[in-house]
Structure formats: C-alpha cells, structure tokens
C-alpha positions, -999 to 999 in steps of 0.1 A, spaced: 327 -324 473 318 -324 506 350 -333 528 334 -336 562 309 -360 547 337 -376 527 361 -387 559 325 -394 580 337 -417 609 347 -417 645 382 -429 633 413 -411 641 441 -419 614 475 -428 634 504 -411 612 543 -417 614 564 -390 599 598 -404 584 617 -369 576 615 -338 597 619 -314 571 595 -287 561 572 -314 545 573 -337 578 567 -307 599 539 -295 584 519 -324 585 528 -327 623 514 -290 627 483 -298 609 477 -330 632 472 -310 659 451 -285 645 426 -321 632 404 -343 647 407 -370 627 448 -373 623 472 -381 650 510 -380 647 527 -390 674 557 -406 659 587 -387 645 619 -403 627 650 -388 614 681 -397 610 690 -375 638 664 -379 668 669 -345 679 657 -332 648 627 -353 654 622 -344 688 623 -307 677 597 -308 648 577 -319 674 582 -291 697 575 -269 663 545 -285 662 534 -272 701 540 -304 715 554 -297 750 588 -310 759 583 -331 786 554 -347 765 585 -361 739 604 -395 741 634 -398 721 638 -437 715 666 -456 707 651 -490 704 618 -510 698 618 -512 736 615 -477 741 596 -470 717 567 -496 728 571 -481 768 567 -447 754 536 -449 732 520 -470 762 527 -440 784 514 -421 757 545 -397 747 549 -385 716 580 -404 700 611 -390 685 632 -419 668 664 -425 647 653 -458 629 618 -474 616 629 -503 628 621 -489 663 590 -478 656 572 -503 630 552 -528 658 535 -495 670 498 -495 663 501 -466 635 483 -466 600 504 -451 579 535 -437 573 546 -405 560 581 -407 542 593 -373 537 631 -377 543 639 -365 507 671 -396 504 660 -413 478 674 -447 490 666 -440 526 628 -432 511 632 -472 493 642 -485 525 614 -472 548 587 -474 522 592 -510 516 595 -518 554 565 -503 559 543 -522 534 562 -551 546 549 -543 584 512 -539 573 514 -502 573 500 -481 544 527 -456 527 520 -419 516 552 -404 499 565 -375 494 599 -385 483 593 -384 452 631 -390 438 623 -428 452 590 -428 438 605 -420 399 627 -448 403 600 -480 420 570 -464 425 551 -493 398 571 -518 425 559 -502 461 524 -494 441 519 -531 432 540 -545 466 513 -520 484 487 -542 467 498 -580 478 499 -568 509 462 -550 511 473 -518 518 483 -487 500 508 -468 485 502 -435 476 514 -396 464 502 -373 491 486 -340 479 505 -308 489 530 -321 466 526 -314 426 520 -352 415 489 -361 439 476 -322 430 479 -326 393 463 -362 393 435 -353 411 425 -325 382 435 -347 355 412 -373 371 386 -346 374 387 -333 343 383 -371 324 357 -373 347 337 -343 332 343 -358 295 368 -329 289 395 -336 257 427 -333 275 452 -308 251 482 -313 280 484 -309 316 517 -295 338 530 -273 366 547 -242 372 586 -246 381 589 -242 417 600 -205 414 586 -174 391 608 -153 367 597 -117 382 604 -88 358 610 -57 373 605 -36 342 623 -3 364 655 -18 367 656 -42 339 661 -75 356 643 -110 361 647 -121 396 644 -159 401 648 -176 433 660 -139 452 686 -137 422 682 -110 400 685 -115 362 697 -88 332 669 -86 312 667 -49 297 651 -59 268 622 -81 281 598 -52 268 603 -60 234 589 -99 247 566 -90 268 535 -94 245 531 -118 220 521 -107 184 498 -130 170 512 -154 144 544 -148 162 538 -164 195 563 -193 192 592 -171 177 590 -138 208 590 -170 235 618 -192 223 634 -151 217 624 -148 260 640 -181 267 674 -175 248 671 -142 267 671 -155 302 692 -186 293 713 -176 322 681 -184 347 676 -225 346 648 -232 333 641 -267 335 653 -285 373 649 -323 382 623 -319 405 599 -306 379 608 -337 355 608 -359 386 573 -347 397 560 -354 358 579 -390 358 554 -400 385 526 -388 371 534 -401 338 532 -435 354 506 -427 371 482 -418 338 499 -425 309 504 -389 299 538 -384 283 563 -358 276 561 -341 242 603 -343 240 627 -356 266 640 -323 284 605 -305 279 595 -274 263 598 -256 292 589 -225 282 590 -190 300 552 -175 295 525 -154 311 500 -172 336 477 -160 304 496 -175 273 498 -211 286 470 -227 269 477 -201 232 514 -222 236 504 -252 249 483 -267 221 489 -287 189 511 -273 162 479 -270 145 466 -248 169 495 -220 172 507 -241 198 541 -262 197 527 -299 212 527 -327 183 497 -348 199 472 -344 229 480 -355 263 512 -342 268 527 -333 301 546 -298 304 566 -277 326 560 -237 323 582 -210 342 558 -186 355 568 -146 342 550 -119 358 554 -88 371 560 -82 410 520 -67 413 508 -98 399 499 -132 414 520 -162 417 514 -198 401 533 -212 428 543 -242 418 505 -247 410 493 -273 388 469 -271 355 450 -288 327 443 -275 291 408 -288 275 398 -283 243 368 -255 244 340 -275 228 308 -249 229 324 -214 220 292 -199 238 300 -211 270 339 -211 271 329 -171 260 310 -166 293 334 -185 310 360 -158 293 342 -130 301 340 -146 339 377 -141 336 387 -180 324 419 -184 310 411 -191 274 436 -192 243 440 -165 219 416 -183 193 392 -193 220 404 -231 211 419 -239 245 415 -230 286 440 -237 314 420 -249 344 442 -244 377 455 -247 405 482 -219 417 493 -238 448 507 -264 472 505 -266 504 535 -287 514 524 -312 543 493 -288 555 474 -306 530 489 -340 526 464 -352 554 434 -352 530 454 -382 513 464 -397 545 426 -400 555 415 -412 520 437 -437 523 430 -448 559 396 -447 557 384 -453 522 406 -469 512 414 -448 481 448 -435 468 457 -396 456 477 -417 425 471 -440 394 467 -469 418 464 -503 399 467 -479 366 505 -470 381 532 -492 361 570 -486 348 557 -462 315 588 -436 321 624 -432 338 635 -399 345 671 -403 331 705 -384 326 723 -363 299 757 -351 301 763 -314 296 799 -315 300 827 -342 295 832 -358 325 860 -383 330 869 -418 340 870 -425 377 849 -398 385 823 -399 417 787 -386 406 773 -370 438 738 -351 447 736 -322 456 715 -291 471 678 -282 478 672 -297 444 689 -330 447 709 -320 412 737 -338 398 768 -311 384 775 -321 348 737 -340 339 704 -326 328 671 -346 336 651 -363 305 622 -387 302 627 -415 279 603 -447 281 607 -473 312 636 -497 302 648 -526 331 682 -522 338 709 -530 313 742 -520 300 727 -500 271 696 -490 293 695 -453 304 702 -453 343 673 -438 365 686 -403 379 682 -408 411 707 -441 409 732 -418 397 737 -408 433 773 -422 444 780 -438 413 816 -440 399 820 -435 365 839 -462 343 843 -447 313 847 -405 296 815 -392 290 808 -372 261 787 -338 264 755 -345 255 758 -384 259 722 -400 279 744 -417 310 740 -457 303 746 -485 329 781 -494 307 789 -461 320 789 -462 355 793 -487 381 762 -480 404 764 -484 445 749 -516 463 713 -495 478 683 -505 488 671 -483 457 689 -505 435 674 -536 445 640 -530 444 647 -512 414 658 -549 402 632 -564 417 607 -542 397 622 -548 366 615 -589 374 580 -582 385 569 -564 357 589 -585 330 570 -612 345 537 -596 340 532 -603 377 492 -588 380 481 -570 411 453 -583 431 421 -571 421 406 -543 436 385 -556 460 416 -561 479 419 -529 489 378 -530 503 388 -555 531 414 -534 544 409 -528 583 
C-alpha cells in the first residue's frame, strides 16, 4: 500500500489527546513531525501534566494554555494556543475530529469515550482495559451517531487485526494468530539465569531445553515453563489485548488462561498448530500468547504480533524457507510477523483512516460482546475485602485473567476484570474460584453502566446502521 496516496487530501486531522502518558505523548510528538495531524489539545487529570507533554513534544511554553473551563478553552484555541486541560468537558465544543483516549483508567477511558461520541467526535482508544469491558457498546454507539470508534495501531489489537485481515484477504487458512508478552525471557547461558523485565531468573539448566527433539517438542516446553514458573508468564494485558480482538474477529482462545508457552521466535508455528500437527491447538483460529526466549545476541519480538497459515504449496513455502521464512518443523505451518509496536508514533495512521476515509483499524460492524476477560482466584481471599488495581500492568493481587464467552451481568455471570476495580467482596473466595457478581458488590462507575447498557442493547438485538452511514461522515 501506498500511504501517501492512501491519506491523499489537503485535510489536516484535528486530534485531542485524553492521557499524557507515554502513549498520549507520542502521538503529540508525531503531530508535529506530520502534515496531515494536529494536536493541539491535551487533557489529564492533572493539567500540568498536560501542559508538560506538550512541552515534550517541542511546543514552546508561552505557546501553552492551561484551561480550567469551556471558556478558556474556546478563548485559547481562538488565539490559537495549544490547550492543556483537566476535564473533556472543557474541551468537547472545540472544532477537533477525534479524540485520543490514552488515560489507561478504565472508567475514566468509559467516561470520555462515550462523551465523545455523544459530542460528534470520532474515538480512537488505547485504553484498552475499557475497551474489554464495552467496546461492542461504544463500537455500535460510534455507529448511531455516524462516527467512529476504533483501536489505534501502535498498540497490539489494531496491529494484529490488520494482519489477520490481511492474511483472510490473501485466501490464507488461518492455524492461530497472537503476540509476544510485553517483555522477553533472555537467557544468559554464562551465568545461568533468564532475565525478564531487568530481573534475572535461575535457570542453570535451560541447556538441557534449549532445543527441542523432535517428537518431544510439547514435553521439553511445558519442562521450560515449569522451569521458569517463578517468571509470570501470562499478564492481563496480554489477555486484555486478545479479548478485543476476539470481539473484533471472532477468533477465540484455545483454553481460558492460554497456553502461554515460553518458545523460540523459531518454534512458534511447530507449537502452535493442531494436535494433529505436533502442535497443542484443538481447532484452527485460535488466539495465543507466546513469551519470547532468546539469547541476548538475538532480536526481540517486542511485543510484536503474528499469524500462522497453513503452508499450502510445499514448493513455495520451501523458497520462502530458504529466504529465511519462519516455517514449522514439518514444513506444515509459517508464522508471518510483526516484531513491534510503536506506541502512539504510529497510532496516527488510524487516526487518519478514520478521519478521512472513514475506515476503522477494528472489526467495525463485525465487533460484538463474543468474550469477557474474567477473574480467577489464586488465593482465598476473605469477606469484606477491597479488590484494588494495581501497577504498570493494571493487575489485581489474588486473581488471574481468563477468557470465557460474553455473558450480561448476573449473579452467576463471571464479572469483567476490569469491574473488579474497587469492588468489595461479599462473600470467601475459594482458590481457584472464577469471581461471580454474587461475590462481590461492584462500585457505581461509568464503566458499570454502559457495561449495563450494553448488555440491553445487545440482548435486544439492537442492529447498527448500515454502512453507508459511516460514507456520509464530514
């Protein structure tokens, strides 16, 4: 694809940036370095913060407005200031296209998205906890209101949909399709240790798993994983990131928690097959999370994304092979890849298919409530308990992440994870119990109610518009 010919138009894309994390930065940085993107506006729920990803982004200081209000807000875009705001309430009646929630609060992400939509803006997310839990509701709100909601690419989701999309495209049989966790087990074969995340690992027998004998493939990984149980090998993210595209595409999870497996860049698509095949997938189209092992000389997957086809014509999948393809051990299977995201550097390639085609980087009118990303208790945890998020990773202490099919809310209905937040809990949970709604008594959010709402709308059978809704968009 030619991109320059794909966004050809005189049209600069307006862009407000709800979050000024790393994600919200980034996409600030890249506006400047575009043509056809502006971002002018900044919110977070400290202005300061917003006022100083700005700055990062080499926007001068006496250029920035911090607003408090819809007044000031509307006297500093007419000035033409770059805006740094607490509240999209302030912002919303400015003239911008389409807003980029990045926060990373999940309720915070429900509140702003739906406002948005609500305001006639289009929405590109990158909270993705928000998105596993009423993405199908903001995807079909997006809709009745003629704009868009949409993943933004730089993040796993949008990536991994756009080469599952391409890959149907091409007429390829889909085997599964996945990511890398977020960071690589790196075996240091000197000292005897697996470092993960800057921590190192004891792993002093990791030669004797380093290759994989055939026939015994599946028994020397599971041996690698019960090895380096002490590393984590599954996170929320990861399952959060599949949830979406899940519902996105209709791929599904071959069990609840994942294989999750630790293999070489090399092994995925010997592992990631049919049972069949040597591999340890019961049916096709099964999405998976890998954690990347390599040695420190060798590349990262980065978090990238992949696809494993079925290899129809041996002669060219052998070329392709000798071209340095990733192909299974029987030559049954390739990974096709992509070992990277780029964060908010790339998220305006979405931003501008949106804007001005009219096109979203998800399932679009495909995107409805398949999966919930749920919780498992690992530990018992007691009566009168608070369940509270925590870290980088938004985790919960005491749950796992699973995916089970979409269920509306219910006393014997899983909760959605990202409810969990906040909750108290009303009765002793077992270890290994899935968390139910009888369980816990939820917080009043934002998240919860258009969580609700979903459920309705889709019980209903409420239908989207049709598609040539989104060709009269301005």
């Amino acid at each position: 694809m030619n991109y320059l010919q794909h966004f050809q138009t005189d049209k600069v894309v307006e862009a407000c940036i709800a979050g000024a994390g790393d994600f919200g930065r980034g996409v600030l940085r890249q506006a400047r370095q575009m043509k056809g993107l502006s971002a002018r506006i900044a919110i977070d729920i400290n202005p300061e913060k917003a006022a100083e990803a700005l700055l990062h982004a080499g926007i001068s200081n006496e250029k920035i407005m911090v607003c408090h209000s819809e007044q000031d807000a509307q006297l500093a875009w007419e000035k033409g200031y770059f805006i740094a705001a607490a509240s999209f309430d302030a912002v919303k009646e400015l003239p911008f296209d389409i807003l980029v929630e990045s926060t990373g609060i999940p309720d915070v992400g429900a509140r702003f998205a739906e406002a948005a939509l609500l305001a006639g803006k289009h929405v590109g997310i990158a909270t993705k906890e928000t998105e596993s839990v009423v993405g199908p509701y903001l995807t079909r709100l997006a809709y009745q209101q003629g704009r868009l909601f949409t993943p933004l690419d730089g993040d796993q989701p949008s990536l991994l949909i756009g080469l599952l999309t391409w890959a149907d495209t091409l007429g390829f049989e889909i085997i599964a399709a996945g990511k890398s966790s977020e960071y690589d087990f790196i075996w240091d074969e000197a000292s005897g240790t697996v470092t993960c995340n800057g921590t190192p690992f004891s792993a002093p027998d990791l030669h004797e798993l380093w290759e994989l004998p055939a026939g015994r493939e599946r028994e020397v990984v599971a041996a690698r994983g019960k090895m380096l149980v002490a590393i984590p090998q599954i996170s929320v993210p990861d399952l959060c990131e599949m949830v979406n595209v899940a519902n996105a595409t209709g791929l599904s999870p071959d069990r609840p928690e994942f294989h999750a497996m630790v293999l070489r860049t090399s092994e995925v698509p010997s592992l990631l097959d049919l049972q069949a095949q040597g591999g340890v997938l019961e049916g096709l189209k099964r999405l998976e999370v890998f954690n990347c092992l390599r040695r420190p000389d060798e590349l990262s997957f980065a978090g990238g994304v992949f696809v494993v086809v079925r290899c129809e014509d041996p002669h060219v999948w052998t070329l392709l092979r000798d071209k340095g393809h990733v192909l299974s051990s029987n030559g049954n299977s390739a990974m096709i890849y992509l070992p990277r995201h780029l964060l908010g550097l790339e998220a305006p390639i979405s931003l501008l298919d949106v804007v001005i085609n009219g096109l979203t980087s998800g399932g679009g009118h495909a995107t409805t409530p398949k999966f919930d990303l749920t919780a498992r208790a690992t530990q018992p945890i007691k009566a009168g308990q608070s369940l509270e998020m925590r870290g980088h990773h938004r985790h919960i202490e005491g749950l796992r992440p699973e995916i089970h099919p979409a269920a509306p809310l219910s006393s014997a209905a899983k909760v959605p994870f990202y409810l969990l937040p906040g909750a108290q809990v009303i009765r002793d949970i077992a270890p290994n119990q899935p968390i139910t709604l009888a369980d816990v008594a939820l917080p009043a959010s934002t998240l919860k109610q258009l969580r609700e709402k979903q459920d309705q709308m889709f019980q209903q059978g409420i239908s989207a518009p049709s598609a040539s809704v989104v060709s009269t968009l301005d």
